[in-house]
N, C-alpha and C positions, 0 to 999 in steps of 0.2 A: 406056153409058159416062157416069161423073159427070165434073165438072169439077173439081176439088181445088187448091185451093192449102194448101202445106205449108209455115208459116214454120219458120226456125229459129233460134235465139236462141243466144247466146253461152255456151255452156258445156261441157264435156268429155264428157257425153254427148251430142252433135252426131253423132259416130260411128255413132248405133244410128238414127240419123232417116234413114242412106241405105239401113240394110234396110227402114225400114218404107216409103219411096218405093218398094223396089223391089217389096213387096208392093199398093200399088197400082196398078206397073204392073204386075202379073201379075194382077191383077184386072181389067184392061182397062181403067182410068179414065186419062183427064187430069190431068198433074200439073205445076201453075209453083210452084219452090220463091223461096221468098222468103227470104234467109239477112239476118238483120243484119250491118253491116259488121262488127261484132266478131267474130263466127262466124267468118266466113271464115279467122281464124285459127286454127280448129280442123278444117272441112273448107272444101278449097277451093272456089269456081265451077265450076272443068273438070268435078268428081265433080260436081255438082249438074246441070250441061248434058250431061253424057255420057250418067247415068240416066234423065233424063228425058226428054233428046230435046227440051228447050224451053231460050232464051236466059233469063240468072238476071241480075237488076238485084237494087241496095240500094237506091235512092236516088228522090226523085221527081222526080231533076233528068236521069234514064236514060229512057229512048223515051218521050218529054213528048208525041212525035205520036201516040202512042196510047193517053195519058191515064191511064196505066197505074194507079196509084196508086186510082183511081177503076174503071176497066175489069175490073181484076183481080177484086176484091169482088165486085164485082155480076154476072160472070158464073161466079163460081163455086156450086156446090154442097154445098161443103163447105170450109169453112178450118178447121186445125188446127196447133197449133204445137207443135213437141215436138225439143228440151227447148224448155218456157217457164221462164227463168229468173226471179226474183226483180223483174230490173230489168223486164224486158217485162211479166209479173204488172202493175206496179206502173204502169208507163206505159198499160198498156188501161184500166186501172180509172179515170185519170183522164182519159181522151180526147183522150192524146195523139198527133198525126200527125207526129212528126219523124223517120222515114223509112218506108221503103217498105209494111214489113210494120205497124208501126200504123196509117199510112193509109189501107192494105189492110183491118183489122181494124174502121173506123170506116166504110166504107162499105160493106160488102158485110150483104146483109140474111138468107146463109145463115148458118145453123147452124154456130156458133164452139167448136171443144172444143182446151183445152188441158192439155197434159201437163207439168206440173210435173218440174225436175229442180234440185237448189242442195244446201247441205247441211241440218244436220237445224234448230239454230239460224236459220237465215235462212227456213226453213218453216215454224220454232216461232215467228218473230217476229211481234207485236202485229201489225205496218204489217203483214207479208204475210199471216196471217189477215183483216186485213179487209179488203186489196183483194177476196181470196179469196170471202170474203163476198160484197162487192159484185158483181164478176163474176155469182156465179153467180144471183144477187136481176136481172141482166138477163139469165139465160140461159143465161150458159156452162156449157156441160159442162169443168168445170175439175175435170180425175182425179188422185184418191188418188196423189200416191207412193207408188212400193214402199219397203220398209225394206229394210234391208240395206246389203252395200259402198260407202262411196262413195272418190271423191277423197281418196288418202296411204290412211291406216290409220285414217279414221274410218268408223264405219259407223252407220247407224238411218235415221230415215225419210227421204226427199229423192231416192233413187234415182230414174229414169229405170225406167218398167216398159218389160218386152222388145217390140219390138216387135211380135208376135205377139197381145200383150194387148193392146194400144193399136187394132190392125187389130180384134179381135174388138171391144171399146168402141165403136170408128165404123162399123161394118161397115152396123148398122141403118139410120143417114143415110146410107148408101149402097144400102139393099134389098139387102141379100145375108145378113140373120138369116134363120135357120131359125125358122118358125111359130114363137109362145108355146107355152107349154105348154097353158093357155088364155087363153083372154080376159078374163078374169076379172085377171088380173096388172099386165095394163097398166093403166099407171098409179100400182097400189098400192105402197104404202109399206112394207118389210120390214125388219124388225131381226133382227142373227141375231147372237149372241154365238159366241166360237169360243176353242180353246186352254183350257193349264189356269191357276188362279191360282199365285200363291208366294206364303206367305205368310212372311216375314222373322223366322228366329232371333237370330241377329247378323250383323253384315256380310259376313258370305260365308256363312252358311247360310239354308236356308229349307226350308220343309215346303210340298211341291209334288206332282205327279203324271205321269202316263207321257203327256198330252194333247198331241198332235202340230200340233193345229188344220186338221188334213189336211179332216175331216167336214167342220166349218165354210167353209173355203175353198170346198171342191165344192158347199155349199150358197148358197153367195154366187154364183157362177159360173152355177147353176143359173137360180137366182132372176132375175139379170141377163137370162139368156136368154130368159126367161119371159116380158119383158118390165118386172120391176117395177126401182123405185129400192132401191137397197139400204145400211141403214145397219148399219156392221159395228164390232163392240164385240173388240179382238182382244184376250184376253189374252195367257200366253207363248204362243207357235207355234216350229215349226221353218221353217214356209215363210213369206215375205210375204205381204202382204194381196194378194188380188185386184184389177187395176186397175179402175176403174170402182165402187164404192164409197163411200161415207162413212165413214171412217174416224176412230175414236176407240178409245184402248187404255188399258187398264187392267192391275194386276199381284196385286194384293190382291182378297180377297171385297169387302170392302168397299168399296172402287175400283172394280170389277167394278158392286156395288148401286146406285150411282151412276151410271153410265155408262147401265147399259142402263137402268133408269128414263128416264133423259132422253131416249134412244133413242126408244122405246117409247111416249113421248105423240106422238102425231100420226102412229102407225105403223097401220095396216092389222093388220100379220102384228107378234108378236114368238117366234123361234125361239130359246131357251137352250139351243144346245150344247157352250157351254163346260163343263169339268170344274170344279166350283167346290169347294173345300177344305172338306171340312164341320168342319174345327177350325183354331184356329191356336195359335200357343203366346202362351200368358197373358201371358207379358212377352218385350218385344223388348229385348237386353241389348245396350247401344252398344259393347263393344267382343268381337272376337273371345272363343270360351269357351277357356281352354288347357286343353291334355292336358298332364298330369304324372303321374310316379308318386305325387307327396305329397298329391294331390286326390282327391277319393272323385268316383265316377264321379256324373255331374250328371242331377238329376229334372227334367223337363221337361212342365210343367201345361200341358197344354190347354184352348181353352172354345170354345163352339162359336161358327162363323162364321152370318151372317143367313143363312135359308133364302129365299134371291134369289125363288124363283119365286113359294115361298107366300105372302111379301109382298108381291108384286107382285098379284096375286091376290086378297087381301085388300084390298087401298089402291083397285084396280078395282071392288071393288063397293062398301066404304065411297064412294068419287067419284062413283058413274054414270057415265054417256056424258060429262058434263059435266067428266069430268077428264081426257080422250080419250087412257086406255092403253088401250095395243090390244089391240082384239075378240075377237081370235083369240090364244090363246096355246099354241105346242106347244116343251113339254119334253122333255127326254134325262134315261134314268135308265143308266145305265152298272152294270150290276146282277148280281153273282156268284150261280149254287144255291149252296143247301146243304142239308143233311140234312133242314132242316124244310118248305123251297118251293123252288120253281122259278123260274127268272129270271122267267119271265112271269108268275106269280103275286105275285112279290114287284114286277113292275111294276104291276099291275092295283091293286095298293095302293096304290102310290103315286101313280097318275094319279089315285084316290078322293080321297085327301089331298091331294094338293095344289089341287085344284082345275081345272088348267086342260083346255081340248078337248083335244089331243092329246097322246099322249105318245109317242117314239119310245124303244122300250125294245133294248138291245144285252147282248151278253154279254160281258165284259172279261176281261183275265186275263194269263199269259206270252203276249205272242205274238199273242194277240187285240186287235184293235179299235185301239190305242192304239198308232199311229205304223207301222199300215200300211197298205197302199193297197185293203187291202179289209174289206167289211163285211158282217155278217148281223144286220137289224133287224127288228123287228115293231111298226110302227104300230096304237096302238090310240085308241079314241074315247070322249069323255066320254058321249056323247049316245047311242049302242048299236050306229054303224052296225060292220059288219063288218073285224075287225080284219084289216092289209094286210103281208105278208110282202114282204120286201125284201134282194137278197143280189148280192153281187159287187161289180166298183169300188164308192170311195167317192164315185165322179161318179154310178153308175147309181142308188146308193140314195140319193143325193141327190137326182135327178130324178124317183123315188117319190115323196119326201116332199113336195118341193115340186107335183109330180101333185095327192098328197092334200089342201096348201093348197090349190088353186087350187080343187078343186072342192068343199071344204068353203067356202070364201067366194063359189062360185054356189050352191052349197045356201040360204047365210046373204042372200044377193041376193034370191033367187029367195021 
């Protein structure tokens, strides 16, 4: 049994922080939730002392004979806050104690992880990126919001992930992860790009693809479990990003070239499986195109988008070690037969050409690979060893792939 204190911060997802209490009492741990007085007007005290079975204070002026403010910290195992709102973000980062749960967060010498929840503007802001920063430059595990619905009818990043996610993220400070994959993970740095691009025709069209970001998710999730830190590059998706992440998004190839380049210095692993647009249209036309009968139907010039990976690839060896993109690079070639090769021949070329160790090669098509929950891959290797067949969910072939890191970088160790 850990000892846990769970703050909660003022905000409208306060609601989702009493299933994830109730999930660490059903994990057997200790839990004193610490609510800001604001919260309380969103879930009461009674809900907080009912679930937990422990007396709920704000204040450090509430059981002063037991030092609380100071006691609580220091015998915990784990503190987390979820939702951390903007305002709390921004009071830890400067070391302030003026009530329960800051004082709590300045004295206690466990492991501090917080879960973000505001809207998307107050998470894009300058001040809350570099608390964010700062935080986590001492430590905190401060996680990714999800994207998605939020408060009225806005939606994008700032969500409150469920807290099922949030349990899996802290599970390991509490020893309840399943084994890495190897050991080889912990610790290591992984980039893994996910989803497809759009590339913008005029304001409501764009030339894009059937990429779900399903693969990429299960490969983040993978990775996580493995042990390693994971920074995630999301283009479009249908689902959120996975909690627990480093999260940056991009919509365009060229948006995309950018991202994960930066990704990708100081990374270990970089995996590209997002779908990237191999064209886009030559000119982006600012306003809508109209349909009329008195217009002649409109030609549409394409040029092609950068070849993200073999650049990547290139600028790697042009730099040395000394430019620290990462060592390891495995590709997605998303690859139709046809009458003159075979997907896997038409992969085999393309792992030649492009350069990099791995390539995870799929076969796509109606129906296939692209926005559903399952997958048939074939892992192959720059270097000769024995190519790795991979089929079912797209968690289990993700747990392949990442298998195949883990012991391609104890080969590369070793």
């Amino acid at each position: 049994m850990k000892r846990i204190v769970l703050g909660v911060s003022a905000g409208i997802a306060a609601y989702k922080a009493a299933s994830l209490l109730r999930l660490f009492k059903e994990a057997g741990h200790h839990v004193d939730v610490i609510p800001t007085p604001a919260s309380l007007d969103f879930v009461g005290a009674a809900t907080w002392e009912a679930l937990s079975g422990n007396p709920v204070h704000t204040s450090v002026f509430e059981a002063v004979d037991t030092v609380n403010h100071v006691r609580l910290g220091q015998e915990a195992d784990l503190v987390i806050v979820a939702p951390a709102t903007a305002d709390v973000l921004a009071r830890a980062a400067a070391g302030m104690a003026n009530d329960l749960l800051t004082g709590t967060l300045l004295a206690t010498g466990a492991q501090v992880v917080m879960a973000p929840a505001m809207h998307t503007e107050m998470w894009e802001h300058p001040a809350t990126i570099a608390n964010v920063a700062l935080l986590r430059s001492r430590g905190v595990n401060v996680i990714e919001p999800a994207v998605g619905r939020l408060t009225g009818k806005d939606s994008g990043a700032g969500r409150l992930p469920d807290p099922e996610e949030i349990f899996a993220v802290v599970a390991g400070y509490l020893g309840e992860t399943a084994p890495p994959v190897s050991a080889a993970l912990a610790g290591k740095v992984i980039a893994i790009s996910a989803g497809g691009t759009r590339e913008p025709l005029d304001p409501v069209r764009f030339l894009g693809n059937r990429s779900s970001g399903r693969q990429g998710i299960a490969l983040a999730k993978a990775a996580l479990a493995a042990g390693a830190s994971v920074r995630f590059i999301a283009a479009h998706m249908d689902l959120p990003a996975p909690a627990g992440v480093e999260l940056s998004t991009a919509s365009t190839a060229e948006q995309l070239h950018v991202a994960v380049t930066r990704a990708a210095r100081g990374a270990d692993v970089l995996i590209m499986s997002a779908a990237v647009a191999d064209f886009r249209p030559a000119e982006y036309l600012g306003a809508k195109i109209k349909k009329s009968d008195d217009r002649a139907d409109p030609v549409i010039t394409l040029v092609r988008n950068p070849d993200i990976l073999a650049t990547l690839i290139a600028e790697r060896a042009a730099e040395g070690p000394a430019g620290g993109l990462a060592p390891l690079v495995v590709g997605f070639a998303a690859e139709t037969g046809d009458a003159e090769s075979s997907v896997l021949e038409y992969g085999a070329a393309k792992l030649a050409r492009k350069g990099c160790e791995m390539l995870v090669v799929n076969e796509v098509g109606e129906n296939l690979t692209f926005g559903t929950d399952e997958n048939t891959v074939t892992i192959l290797f720059a270097d000769g060893t024995e190519a790795v067949h991979a089929a079912g969910s797209k968690d289990q072939v993700a747990a392949s792939v990442i298998d195949a890191v883990a012991v391609a970088l104890e080969t590369d160790a070793g």
